[in-house]
C-alpha positions in Angstrom: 92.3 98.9 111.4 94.7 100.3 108.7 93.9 100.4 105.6 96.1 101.5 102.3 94.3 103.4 99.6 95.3 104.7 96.2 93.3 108.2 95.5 92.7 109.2 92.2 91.8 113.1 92.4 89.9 114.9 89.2 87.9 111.8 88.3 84.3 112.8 87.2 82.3 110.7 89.6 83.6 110.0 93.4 83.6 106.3 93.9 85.5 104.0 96.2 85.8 100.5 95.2 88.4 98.2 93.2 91.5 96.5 93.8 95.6 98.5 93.7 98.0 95.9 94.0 97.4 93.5 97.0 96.0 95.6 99.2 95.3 99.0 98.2 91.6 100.4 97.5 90.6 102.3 94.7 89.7 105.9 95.9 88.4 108.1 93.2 87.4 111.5 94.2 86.5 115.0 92.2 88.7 117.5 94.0 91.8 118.4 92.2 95.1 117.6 94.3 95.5 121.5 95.4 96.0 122.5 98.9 95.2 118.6 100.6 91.6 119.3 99.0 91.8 115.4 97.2 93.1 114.3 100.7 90.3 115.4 102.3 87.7 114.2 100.0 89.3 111.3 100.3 89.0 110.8 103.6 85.5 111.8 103.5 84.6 108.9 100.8 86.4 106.2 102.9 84.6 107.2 105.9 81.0 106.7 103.5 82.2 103.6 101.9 83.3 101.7 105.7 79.7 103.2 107.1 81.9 105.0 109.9 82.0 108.8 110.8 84.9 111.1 109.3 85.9 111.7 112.7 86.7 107.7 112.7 89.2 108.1 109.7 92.8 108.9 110.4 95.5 110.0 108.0 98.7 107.8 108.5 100.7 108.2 105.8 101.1 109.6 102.1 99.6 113.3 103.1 101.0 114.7 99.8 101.0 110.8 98.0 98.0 109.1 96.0 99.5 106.2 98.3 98.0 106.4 101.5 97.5 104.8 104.3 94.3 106.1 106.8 93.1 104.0 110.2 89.7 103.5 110.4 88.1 103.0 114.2 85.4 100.9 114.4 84.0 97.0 114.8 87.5 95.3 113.2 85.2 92.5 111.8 82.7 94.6 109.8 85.7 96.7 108.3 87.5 93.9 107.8 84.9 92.3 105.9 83.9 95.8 104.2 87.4 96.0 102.6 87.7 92.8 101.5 84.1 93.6 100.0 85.5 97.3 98.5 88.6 95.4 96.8 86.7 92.8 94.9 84.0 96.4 94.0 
């Protein structure tokens, strides 16, 4: 499934959770956005948050944007149902 995010790097606790716009999640990591370090953090979070591997979230789009989009492999169902969760977080 493809999901969009909205990262928020520099925050001072990583947490994913919370609604940006109509379908965007909340993604707030520590790392500073420096070298694709918030990004990657990023990535890592989601992957925690949907119960899935990091290997089983894909950047899309917004590489160098706090808009991004990332595709998450998995049971469509449970992520489904896991972001609609994450939105109303």
């Amino acid at each position: 499934m493809r999901q969009a995010i909205r990262v928020r790097p520099g925050a001072a606790r990583e947490a994913v959770g919370g609604a940006y716009g109509d379908e965007a999640i909340v993604v707030k990591v520590n790392a500073r956005a420096v070298d694709g370090r918030a990004t990657e953090a990023a990535l890592r979070a989601v992957a925690e948050a949907f119960g899935v591997r990091r290997g089983d979230v894909r950047l899309v789009t917004g590489a160098t944007s706090r808009d991004k989009v990332v595709e998450i492999t998995g049971n469509e169902q449970e992520l489904t149902e896991r972001a609609a969760a994450l939105r109303m977080a």
